[in-house]
C-alpha positions as CSV (number, residue, x, y, z in Angstrom):
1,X,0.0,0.0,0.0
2,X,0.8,3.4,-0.7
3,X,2.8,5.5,2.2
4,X,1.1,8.7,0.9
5,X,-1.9,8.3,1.0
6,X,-4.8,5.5,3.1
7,X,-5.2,3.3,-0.1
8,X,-3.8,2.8,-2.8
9,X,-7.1,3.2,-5.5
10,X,-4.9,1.6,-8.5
11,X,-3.1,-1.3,-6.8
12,X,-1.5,-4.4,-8.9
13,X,-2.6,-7.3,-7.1
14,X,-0.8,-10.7,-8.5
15,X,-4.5,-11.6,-9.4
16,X,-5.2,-8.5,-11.5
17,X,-1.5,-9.3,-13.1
18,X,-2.1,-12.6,-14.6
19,X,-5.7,-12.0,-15.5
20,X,-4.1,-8.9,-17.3
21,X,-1.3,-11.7,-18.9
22,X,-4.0,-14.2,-19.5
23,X,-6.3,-11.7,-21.5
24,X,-3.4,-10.7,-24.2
25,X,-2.5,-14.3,-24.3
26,X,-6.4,-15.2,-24.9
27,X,-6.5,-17.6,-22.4
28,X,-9.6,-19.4,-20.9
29,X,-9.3,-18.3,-17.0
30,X,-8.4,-21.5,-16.1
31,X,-4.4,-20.7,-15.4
32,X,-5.7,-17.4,-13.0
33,X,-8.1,-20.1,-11.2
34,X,-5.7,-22.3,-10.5
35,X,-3.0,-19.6,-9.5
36,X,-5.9,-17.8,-7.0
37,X,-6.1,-21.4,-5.2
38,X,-2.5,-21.7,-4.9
39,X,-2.3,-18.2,-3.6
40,X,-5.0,-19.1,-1.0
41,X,-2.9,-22.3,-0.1
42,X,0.2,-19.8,0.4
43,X,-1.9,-17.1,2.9
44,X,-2.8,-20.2,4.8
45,X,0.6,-21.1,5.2
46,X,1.8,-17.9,5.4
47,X,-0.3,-17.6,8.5
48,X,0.6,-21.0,10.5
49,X,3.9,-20.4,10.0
50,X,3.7,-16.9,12.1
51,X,1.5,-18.7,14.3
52,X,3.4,-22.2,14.8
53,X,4.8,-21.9,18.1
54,X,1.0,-21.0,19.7
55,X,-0.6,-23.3,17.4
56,X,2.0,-26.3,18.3
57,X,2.6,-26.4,14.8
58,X,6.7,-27.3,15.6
59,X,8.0,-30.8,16.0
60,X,8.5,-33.8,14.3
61,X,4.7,-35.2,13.2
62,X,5.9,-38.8,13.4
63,X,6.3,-39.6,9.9
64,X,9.6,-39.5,7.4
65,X,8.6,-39.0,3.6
66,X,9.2,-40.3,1.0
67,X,12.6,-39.0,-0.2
68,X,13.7,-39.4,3.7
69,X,13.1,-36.5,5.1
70,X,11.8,-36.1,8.7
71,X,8.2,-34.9,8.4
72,X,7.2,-31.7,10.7
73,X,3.9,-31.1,11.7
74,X,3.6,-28.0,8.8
75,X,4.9,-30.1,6.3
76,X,1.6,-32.2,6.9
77,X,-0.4,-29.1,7.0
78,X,1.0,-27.0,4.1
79,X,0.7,-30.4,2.1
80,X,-2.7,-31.4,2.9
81,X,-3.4,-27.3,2.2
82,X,-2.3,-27.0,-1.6
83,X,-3.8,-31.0,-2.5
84,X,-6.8,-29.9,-1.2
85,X,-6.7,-26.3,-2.7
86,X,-5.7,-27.4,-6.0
87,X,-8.0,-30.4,-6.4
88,X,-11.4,-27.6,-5.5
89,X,-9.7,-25.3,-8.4
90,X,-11.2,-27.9,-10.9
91,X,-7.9,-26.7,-13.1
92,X,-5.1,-29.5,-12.3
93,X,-5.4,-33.0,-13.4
94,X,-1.8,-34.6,-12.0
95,X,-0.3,-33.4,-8.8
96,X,3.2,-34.3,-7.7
97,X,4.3,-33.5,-4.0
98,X,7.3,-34.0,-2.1
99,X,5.4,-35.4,0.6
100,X,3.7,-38.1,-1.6
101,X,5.4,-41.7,-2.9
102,X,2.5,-41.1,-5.4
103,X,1.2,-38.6,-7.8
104,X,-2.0,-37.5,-7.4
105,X,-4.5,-38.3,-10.3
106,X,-7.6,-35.9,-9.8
107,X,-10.8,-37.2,-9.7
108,X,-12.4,-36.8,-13.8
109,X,-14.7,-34.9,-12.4
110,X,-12.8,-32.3,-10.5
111,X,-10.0,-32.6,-13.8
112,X,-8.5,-29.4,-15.8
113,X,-5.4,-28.9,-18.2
114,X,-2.7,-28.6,-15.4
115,X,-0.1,-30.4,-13.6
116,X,1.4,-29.0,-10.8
117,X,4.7,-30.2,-9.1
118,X,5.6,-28.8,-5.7
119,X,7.5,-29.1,-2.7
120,X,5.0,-27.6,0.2
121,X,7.3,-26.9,2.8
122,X,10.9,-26.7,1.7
123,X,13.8,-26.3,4.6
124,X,11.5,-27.4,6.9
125,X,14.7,-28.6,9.1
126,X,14.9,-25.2,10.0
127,X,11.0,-24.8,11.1
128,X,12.5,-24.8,14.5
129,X,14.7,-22.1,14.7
130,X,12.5,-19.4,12.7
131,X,14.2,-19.5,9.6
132,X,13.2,-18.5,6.4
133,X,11.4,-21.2,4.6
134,X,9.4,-21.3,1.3
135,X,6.8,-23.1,-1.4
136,X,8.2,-24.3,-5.0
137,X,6.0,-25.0,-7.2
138,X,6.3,-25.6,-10.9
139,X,3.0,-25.9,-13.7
140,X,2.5,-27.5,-16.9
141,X,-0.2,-27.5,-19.4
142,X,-0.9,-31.2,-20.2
143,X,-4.2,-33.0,-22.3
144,X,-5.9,-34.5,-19.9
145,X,-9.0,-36.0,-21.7
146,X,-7.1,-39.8,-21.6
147,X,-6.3,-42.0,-18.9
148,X,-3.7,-40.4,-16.8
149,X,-0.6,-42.2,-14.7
150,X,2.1,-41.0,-13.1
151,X,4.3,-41.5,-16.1
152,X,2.2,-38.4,-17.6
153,X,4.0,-36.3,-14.7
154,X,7.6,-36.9,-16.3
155,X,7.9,-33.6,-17.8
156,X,11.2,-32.1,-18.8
157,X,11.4,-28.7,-17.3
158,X,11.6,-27.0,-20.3
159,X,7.9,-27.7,-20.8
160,X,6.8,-25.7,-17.9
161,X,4.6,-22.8,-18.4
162,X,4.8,-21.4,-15.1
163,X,6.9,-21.7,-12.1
164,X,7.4,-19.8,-8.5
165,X,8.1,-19.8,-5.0
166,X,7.0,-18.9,-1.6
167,X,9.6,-17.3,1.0
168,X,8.0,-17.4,4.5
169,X,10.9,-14.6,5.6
170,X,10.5,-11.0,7.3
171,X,7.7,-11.0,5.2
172,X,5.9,-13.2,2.3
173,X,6.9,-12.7,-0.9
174,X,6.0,-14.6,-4.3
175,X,8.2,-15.3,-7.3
176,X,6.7,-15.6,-10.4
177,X,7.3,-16.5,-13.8
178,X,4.6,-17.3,-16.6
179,X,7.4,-17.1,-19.2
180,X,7.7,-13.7,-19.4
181,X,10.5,-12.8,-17.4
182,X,10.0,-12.9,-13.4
183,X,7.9,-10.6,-11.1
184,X,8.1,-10.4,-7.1
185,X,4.9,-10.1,-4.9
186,X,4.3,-9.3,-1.7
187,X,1.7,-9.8,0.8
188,X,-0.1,-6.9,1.8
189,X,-1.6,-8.4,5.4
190,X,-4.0,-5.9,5.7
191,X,-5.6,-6.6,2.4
192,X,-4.4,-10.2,2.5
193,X,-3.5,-9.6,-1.2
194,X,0.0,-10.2,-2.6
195,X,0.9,-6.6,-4.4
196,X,3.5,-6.4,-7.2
197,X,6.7,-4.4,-5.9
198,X,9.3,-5.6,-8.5
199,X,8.9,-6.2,-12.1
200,X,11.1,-7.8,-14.5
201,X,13.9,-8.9,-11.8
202,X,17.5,-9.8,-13.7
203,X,20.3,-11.3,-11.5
204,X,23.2,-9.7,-11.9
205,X,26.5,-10.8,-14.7
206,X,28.3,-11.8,-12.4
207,X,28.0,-11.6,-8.5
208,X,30.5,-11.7,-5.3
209,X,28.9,-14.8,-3.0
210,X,29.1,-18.0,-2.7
211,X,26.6,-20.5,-1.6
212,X,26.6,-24.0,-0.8
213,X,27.1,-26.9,2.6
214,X,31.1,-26.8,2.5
215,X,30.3,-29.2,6.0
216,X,30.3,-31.7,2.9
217,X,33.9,-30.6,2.0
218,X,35.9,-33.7,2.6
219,X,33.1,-35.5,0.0
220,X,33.8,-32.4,-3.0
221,X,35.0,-33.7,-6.2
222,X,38.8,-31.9,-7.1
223,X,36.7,-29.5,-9.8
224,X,34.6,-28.2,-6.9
225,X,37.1,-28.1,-4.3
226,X,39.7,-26.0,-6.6
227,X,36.5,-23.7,-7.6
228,X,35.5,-23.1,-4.3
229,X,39.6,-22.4,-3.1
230,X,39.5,-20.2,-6.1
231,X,36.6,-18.2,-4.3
232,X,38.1,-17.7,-1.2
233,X,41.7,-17.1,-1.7
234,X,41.7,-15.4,-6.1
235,X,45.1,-15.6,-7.7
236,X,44.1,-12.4,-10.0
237,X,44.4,-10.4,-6.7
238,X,40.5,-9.2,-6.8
239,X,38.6,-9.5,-3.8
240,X,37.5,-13.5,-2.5
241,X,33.7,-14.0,-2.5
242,X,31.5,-14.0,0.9
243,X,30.2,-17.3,1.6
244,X,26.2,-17.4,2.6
245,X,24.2,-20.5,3.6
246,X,21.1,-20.7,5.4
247,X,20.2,-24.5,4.3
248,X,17.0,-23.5,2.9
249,X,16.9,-23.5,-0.9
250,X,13.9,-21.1,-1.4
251,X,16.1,-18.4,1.2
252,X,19.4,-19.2,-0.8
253,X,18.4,-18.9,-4.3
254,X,16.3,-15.9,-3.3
255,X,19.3,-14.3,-2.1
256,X,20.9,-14.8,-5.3
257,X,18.6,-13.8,-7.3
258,X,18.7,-10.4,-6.0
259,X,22.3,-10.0,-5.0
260,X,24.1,-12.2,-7.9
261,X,26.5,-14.9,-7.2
262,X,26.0,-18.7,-7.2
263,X,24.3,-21.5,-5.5
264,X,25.5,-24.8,-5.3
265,X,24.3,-28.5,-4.5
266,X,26.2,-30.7,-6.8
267,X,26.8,-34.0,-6.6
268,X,30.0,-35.3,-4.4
269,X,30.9,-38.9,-3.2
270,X,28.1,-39.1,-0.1
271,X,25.3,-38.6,-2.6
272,X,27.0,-39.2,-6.2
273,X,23.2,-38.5,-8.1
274,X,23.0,-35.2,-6.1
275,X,20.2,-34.4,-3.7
276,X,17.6,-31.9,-4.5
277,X,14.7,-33.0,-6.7
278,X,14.0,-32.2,-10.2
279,X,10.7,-32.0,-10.5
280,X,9.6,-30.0,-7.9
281,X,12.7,-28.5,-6.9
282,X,15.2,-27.8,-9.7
283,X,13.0,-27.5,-12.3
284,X,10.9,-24.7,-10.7
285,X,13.9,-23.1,-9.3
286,X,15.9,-23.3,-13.2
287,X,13.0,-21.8,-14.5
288,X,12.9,-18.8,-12.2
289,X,16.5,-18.3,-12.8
290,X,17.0,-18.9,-16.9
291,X,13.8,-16.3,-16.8
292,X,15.7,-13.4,-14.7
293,X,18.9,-14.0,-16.9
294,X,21.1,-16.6,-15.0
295,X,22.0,-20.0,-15.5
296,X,21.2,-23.4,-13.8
297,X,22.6,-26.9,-14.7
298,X,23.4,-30.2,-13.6
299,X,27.2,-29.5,-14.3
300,X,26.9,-31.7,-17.7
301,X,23.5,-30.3,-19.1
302,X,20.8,-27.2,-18.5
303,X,18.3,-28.5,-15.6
304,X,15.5,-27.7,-18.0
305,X,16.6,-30.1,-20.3
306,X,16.8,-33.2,-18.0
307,X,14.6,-35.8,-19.2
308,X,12.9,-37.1,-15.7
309,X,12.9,-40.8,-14.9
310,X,10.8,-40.7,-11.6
311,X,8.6,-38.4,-10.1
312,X,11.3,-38.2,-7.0
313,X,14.9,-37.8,-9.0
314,X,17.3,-36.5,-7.8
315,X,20.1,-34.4,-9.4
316,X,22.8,-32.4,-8.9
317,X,22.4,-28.4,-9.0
318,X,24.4,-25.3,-9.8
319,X,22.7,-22.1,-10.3
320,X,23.3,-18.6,-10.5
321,X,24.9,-15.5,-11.8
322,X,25.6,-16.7,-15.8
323,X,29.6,-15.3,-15.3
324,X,29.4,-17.5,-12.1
325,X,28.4,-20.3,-13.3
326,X,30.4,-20.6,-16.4
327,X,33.2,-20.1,-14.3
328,X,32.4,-23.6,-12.3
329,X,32.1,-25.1,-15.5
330,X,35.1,-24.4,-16.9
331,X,36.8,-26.3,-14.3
332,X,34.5,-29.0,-14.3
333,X,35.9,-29.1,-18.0
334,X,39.3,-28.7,-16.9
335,X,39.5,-31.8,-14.6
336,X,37.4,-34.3,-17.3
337,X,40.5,-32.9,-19.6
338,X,43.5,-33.6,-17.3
339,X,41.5,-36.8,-15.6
């Protein structure tokens, strides 16, 4: 809201913005259903997340998911939120969750023309301490009118036609990308609307921080290791790169987004296929990134590009700043040449 004045009479609302997008593109309405639902989903969580502690919303729920994670008790919420939000906006036909071993085939009758893939809660190991946390979620348009399996949620991210993210931080604040470049949104509490404060966000060439679990240092492959010495102690004589790592991926790749640099979780000799998941997290989180002018990849292809073989794969990541990132490459290159 406007400081000058008691309202703002003209406000962008993220609603008003993609029914504006969907009307030049001559879209049905569907897309801007299925995005208000989501957004509902999001407020909800938004809201349990400031209220946790009162609400007894911390602590482990009992449970570990699929992909081995300890569930907490908002995981199960914020999950059982977006399913249930989704599946009501009579627009998705194949949901995909981090919290699921299955995807989710909608009832026919509830069925529209998206899939959705999303990770409700991510970072929820730091629910706890009051870290930042955040939603991914990534959409596809898909023909639903045949039988559907899970199979039909193996998407290559490169299909996506929208993708975002969720950070739960100092305050809430959506990510958004139909394609068009990406667009931040935040949530105006006492209109309970998420307004549009930054359009068209770019990540910077190149950036100065570094971001990634060097506790796993002892695992790095020499290409990473030599990159990362590289960082902290240049031969050129410039300055070395800060290190920043808060262990949540939606807080980390927001961070450089805005301030430039690179985030990594590659691959290393504990988990050799990487960690992070494609479809729900890498995918959503390239897409953001290829669309604000950066690059992500896998360290031998573009994330985008990776076919999926499961609903749950796993694979490495590095994203960022293109200068960044091309500069990892090249000694990933290196070390393939002289090994």
């Amino acid at each position: 809201m406007s400081d000058q004045m008691p309202f703002d009479i003209d406000v962008e609302t993220m609603t008003r913005f993609v029914m504006e997008q969907g009307r030049k593109a001559k879209g049905t309405g569907e897309f801007t259903q299925l995005l208000n639902s989501l957004l509902t989903a999001i407020k909800a969580i938004s809201c349990a997340v400031r209220k946790a502690g009162l609400a007894h919303l911390y602590g482990i729920a009992g449970t570990v998911n699929v992909t081995g994670d300890e569930v907490k008790k908002l995981d199960v919420l914020s999950n059982d939120l977006i399913i249930n939000m989704l599946k009501s906006s009579y627009s998705t036909c194949i949901l995909v969750s981090e919290e699921n071993k299955d995807a989710i085939i909608v009832d026919p009758e509830k069925r529209g023309k998206y899939l959705v893939c999303f990770d409700p809660l991510d970072g929820s190991s730091n629910i706890d301490c009051l870290s930042a946390i955040g939603t991914i979620f990534g959409i596809y348009k898909k023909d639903c009118t045949e039988s559907l399996t899970e199979g039909d949620a193996l998407e290559p991210g490169r299909n996506m036609v929208a993708a975002g993210y969720a950070l739960y931080g100092s305050a809430t604040l959506i990510a958004l990308s139909t394609g068009q470049g990406v667009n931040f949104f935040m949530l105006d509490p006492s209109i309970g609307e998420f307004i549009l404060v930054e359009q068209d966000v770019k990540i910077k060439k190149k950036g100065t921080i570094y971001s990634l679990n060097e506790g796993y240092a002892k695992y790095f492959d020499p290409a990473l290791a030599e990159y990362i010495q590289q960082k902290k102690f240049p031969e050129d004589g410039s300055a070395p790169y800060s290190a920043r790592y808060i262990g949540s991926m939606v807080a980390d790749v927001h961070r450089t987004l805005k301030y430039g640099g690179i985030f990594m979780y590659p691959a290393n000799k504990k988990t050799p296929k990487g960690k992070l998941r494609l479809l729900y997290e890498c995918n959503p989180m390239a897409f953001i990134m290829e669309q604000a002018g950066g690059v992500a990849t896998t360290g031998t292809q573009l994330i985008l590009d990776v076919k999926p073989e499961s609903i749950h794969q796993r694979v490495p990541l590095i994203m960022g700043s293109p200068d960044d990132v091309e500069e990892y490459l090249s000694f990933v290159k290196k070390h393939q040449t002289t090994g």
